[in-house]
Biopython code that builds the backbone (N, CA, C, O; Angstrom):
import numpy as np
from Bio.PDB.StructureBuilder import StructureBuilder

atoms = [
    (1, "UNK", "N", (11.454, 11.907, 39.147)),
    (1, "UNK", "CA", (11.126, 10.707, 38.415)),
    (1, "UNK", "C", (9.695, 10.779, 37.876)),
    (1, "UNK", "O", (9.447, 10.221, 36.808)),
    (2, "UNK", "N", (9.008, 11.248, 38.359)),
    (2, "UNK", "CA", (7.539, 11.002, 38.190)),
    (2, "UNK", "C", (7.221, 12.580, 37.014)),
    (2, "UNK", "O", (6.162, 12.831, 36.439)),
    (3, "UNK", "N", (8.448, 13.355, 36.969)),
    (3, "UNK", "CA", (8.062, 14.231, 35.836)),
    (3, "UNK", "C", (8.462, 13.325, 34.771)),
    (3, "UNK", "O", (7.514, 12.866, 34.134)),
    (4, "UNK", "N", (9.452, 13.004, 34.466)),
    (4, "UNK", "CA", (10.311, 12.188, 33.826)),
    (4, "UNK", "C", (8.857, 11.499, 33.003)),
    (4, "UNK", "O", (8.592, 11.871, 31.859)),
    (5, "UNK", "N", (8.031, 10.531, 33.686)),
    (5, "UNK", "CA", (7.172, 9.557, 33.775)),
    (5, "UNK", "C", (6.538, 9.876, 32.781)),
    (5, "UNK", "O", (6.445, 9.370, 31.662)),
    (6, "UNK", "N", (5.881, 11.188, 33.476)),
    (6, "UNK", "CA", (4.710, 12.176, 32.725)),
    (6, "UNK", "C", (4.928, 12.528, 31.399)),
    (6, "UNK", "O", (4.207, 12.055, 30.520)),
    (7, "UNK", "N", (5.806, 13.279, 31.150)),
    (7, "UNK", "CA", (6.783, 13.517, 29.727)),
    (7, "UNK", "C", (6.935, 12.825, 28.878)),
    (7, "UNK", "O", (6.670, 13.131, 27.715)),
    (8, "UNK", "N", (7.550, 11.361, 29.357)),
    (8, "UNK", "CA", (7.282, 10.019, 28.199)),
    (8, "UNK", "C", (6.342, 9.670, 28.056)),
    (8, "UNK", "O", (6.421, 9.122, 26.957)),
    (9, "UNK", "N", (5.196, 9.544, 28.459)),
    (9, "UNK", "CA", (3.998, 8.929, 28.701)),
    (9, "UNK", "C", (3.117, 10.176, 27.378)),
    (9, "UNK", "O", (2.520, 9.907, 26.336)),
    (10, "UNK", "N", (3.374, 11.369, 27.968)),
    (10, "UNK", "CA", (2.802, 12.743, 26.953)),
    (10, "UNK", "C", (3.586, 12.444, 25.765)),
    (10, "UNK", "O", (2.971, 12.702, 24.730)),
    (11, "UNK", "N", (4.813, 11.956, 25.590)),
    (11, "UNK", "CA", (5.190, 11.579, 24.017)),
    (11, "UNK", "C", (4.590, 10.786, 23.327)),
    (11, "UNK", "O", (4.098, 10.867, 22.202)),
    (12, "UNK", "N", (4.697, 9.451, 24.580)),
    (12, "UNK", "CA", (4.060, 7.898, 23.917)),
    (12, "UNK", "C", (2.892, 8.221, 23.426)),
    (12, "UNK", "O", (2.768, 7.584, 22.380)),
    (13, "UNK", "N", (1.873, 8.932, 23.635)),
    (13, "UNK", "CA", (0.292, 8.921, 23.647)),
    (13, "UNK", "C", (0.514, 10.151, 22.176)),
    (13, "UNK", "O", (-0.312, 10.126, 21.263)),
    (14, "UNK", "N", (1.454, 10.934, 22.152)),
    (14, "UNK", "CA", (1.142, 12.051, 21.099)),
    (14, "UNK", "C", (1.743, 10.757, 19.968)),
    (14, "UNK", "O", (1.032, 10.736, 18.963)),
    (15, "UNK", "N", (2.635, 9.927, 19.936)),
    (15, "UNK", "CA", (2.770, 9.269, 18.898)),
    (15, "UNK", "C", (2.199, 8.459, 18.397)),
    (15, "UNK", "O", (2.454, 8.015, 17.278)),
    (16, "UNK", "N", (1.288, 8.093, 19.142)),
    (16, "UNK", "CA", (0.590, 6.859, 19.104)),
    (16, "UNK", "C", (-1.059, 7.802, 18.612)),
    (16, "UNK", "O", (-2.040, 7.164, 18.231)),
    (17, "UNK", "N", (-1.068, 9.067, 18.701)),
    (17, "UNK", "CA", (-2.336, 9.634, 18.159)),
    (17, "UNK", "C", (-1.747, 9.854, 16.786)),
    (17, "UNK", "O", (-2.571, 9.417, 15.983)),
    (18, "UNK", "N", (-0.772, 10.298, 16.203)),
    (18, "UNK", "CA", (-0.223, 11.373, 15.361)),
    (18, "UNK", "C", (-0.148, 9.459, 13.964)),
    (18, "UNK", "O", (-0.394, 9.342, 12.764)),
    (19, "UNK", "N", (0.229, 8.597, 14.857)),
    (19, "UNK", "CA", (0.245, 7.427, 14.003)),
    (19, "UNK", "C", (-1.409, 6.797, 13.735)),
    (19, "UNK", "O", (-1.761, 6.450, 12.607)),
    (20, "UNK", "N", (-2.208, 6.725, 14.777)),
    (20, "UNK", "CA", (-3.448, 6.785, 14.339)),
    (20, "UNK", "C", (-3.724, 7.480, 13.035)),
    (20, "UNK", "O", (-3.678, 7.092, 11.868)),
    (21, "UNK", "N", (-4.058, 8.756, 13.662)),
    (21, "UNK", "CA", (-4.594, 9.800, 12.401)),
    (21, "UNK", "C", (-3.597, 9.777, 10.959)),
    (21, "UNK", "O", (-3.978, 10.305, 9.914)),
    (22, "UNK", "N", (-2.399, 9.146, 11.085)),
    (22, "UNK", "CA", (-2.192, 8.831, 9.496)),
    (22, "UNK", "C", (-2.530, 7.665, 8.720)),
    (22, "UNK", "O", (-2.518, 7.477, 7.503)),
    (23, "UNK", "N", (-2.931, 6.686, 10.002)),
    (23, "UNK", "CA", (-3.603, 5.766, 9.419)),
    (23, "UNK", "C", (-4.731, 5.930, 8.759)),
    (23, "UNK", "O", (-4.959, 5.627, 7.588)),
    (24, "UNK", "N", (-5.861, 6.712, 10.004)),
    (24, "UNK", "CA", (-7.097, 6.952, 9.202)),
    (24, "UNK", "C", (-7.348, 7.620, 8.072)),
    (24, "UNK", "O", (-8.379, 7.742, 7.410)),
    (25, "UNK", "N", (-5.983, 8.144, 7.909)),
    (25, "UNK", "CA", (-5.987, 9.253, 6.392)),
    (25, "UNK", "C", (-5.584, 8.759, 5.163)),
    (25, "UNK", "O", (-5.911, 9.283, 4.098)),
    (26, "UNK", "N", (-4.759, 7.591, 5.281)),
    (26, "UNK", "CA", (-4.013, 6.978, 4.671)),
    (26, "UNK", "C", (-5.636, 6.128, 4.065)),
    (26, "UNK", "O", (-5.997, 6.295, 2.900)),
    (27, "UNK", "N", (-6.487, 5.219, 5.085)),
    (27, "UNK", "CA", (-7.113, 4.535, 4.765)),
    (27, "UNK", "C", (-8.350, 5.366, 3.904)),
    (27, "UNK", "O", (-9.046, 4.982, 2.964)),
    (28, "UNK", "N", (-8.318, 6.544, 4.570)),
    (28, "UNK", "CA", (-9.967, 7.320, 3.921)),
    (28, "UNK", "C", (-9.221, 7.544, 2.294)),
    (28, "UNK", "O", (-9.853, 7.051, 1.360)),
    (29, "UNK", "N", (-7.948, 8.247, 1.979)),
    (29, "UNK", "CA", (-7.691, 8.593, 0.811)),
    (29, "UNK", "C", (-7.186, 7.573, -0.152)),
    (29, "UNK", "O", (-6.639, 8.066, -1.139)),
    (30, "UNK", "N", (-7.246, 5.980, -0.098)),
    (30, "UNK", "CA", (-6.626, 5.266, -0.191)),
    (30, "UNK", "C", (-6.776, 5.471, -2.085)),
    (30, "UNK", "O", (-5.859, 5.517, -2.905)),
    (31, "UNK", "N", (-8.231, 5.559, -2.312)),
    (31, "UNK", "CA", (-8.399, 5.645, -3.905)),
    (31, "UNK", "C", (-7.674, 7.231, -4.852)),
    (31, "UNK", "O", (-7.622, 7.654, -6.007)),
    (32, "UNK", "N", (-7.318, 7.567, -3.736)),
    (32, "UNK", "CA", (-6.828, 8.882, -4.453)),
    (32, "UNK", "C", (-4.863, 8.287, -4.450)),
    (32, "UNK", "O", (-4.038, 8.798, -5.207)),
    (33, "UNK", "N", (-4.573, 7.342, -3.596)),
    (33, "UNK", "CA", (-2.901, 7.736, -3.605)),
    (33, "UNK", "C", (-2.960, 6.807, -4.978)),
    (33, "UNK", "O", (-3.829, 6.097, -4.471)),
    (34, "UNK", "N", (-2.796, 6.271, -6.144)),
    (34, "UNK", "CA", (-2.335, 5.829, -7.232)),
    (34, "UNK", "C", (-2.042, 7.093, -8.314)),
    (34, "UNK", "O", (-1.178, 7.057, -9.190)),
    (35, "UNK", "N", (-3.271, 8.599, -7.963)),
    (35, "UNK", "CA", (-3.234, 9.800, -8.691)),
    (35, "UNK", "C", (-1.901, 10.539, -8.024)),
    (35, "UNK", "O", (-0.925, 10.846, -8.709)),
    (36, "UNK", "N", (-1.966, 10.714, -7.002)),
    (36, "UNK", "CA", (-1.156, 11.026, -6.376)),
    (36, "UNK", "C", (0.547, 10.544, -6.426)),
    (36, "UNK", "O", (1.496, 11.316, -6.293)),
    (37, "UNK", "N", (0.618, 9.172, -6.637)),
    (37, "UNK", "CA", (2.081, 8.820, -6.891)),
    (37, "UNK", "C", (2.013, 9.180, -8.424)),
    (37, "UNK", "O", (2.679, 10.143, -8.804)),
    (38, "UNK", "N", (1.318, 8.535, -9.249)),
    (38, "UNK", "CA", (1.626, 9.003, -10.622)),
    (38, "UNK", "C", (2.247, 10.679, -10.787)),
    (38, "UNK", "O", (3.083, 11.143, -11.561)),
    (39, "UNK", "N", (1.264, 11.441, -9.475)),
    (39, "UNK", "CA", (1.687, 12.965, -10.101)),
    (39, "UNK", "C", (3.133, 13.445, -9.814)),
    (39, "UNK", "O", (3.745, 14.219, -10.550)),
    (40, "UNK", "N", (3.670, 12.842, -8.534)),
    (40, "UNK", "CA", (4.879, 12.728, -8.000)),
    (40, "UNK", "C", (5.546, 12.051, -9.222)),
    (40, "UNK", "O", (6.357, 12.864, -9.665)),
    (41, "UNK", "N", (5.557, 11.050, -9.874)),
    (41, "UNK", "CA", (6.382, 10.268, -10.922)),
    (41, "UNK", "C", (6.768, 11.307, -11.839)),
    (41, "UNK", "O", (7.912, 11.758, -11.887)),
    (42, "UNK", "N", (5.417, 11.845, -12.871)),
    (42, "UNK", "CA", (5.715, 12.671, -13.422)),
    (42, "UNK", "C", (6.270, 14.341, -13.045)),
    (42, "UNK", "O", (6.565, 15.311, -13.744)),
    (43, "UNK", "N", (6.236, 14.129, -11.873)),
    (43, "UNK", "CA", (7.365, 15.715, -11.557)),
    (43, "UNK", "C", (8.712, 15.365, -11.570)),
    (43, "UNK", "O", (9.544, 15.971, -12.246)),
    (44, "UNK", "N", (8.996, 14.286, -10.757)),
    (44, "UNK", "CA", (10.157, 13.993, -10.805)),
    (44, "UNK", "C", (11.052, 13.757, -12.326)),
    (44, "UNK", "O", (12.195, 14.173, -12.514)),
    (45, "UNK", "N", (10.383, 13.139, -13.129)),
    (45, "UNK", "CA", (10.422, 12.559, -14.517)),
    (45, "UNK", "C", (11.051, 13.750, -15.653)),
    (45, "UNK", "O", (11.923, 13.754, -16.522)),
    (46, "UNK", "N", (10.006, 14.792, -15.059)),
    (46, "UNK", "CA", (10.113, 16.663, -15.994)),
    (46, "UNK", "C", (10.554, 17.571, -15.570)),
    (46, "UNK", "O", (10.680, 18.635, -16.176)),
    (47, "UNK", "N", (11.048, 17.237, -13.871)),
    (47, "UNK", "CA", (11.711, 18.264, -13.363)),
    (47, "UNK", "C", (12.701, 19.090, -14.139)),
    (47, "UNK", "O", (12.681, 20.320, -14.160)),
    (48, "UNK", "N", (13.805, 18.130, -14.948)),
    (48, "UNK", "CA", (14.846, 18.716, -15.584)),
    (48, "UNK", "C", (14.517, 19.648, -16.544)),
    (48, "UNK", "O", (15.292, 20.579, -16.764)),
    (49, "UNK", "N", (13.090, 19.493, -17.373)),
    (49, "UNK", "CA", (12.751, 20.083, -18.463)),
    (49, "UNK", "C", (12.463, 21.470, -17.691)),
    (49, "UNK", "O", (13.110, 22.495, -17.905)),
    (50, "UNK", "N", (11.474, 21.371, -16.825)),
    (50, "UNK", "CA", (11.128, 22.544, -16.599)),
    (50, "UNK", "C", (11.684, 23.899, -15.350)),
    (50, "UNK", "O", (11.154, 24.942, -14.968)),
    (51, "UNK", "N", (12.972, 23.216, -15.029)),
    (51, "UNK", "CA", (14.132, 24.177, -14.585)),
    (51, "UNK", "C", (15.139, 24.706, -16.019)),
    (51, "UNK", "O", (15.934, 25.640, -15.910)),
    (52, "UNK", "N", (14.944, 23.962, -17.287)),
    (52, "UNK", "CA", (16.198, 24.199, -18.066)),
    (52, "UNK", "C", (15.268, 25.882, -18.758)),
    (52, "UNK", "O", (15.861, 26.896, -19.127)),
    (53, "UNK", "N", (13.427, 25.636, -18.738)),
    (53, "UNK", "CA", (12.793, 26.558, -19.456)),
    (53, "UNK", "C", (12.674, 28.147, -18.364)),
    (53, "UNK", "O", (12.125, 29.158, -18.802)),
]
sb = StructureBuilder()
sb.init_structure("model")
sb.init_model(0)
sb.init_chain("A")
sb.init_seg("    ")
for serial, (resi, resn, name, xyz) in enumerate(atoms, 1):
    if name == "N":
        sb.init_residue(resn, " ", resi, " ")
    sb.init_atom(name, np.array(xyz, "f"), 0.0, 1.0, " ", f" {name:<3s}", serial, name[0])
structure = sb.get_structure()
């Protein structure tokens, strides 16, 4: 039981870091994601063109 314990406890804490640090990344790059979705828009948008070339 008490491995059991340990194991969830080593998950809970890795998820709960792994969700931190996308927060803080999320928040530091915040002025860059509007470039960033636009560039995603336009791939998606031209994909077709530039598999047909």
């Amino acid at each position: 039981m008490s491995i059991m314990f340990n194991n969830q406890l080593r998950q809970i804490l890795l998820l709960g870091l792994i969700i931190l640090l996308g927060g803080m990344l999320v928040s530091e790059l915040y002025i860059f994601l509007p470039g960033f979705l636009g560039g995603v828009t336009l791939y998606i948008l031209l994909l077709k063109w530039s598999i047909s070339i």
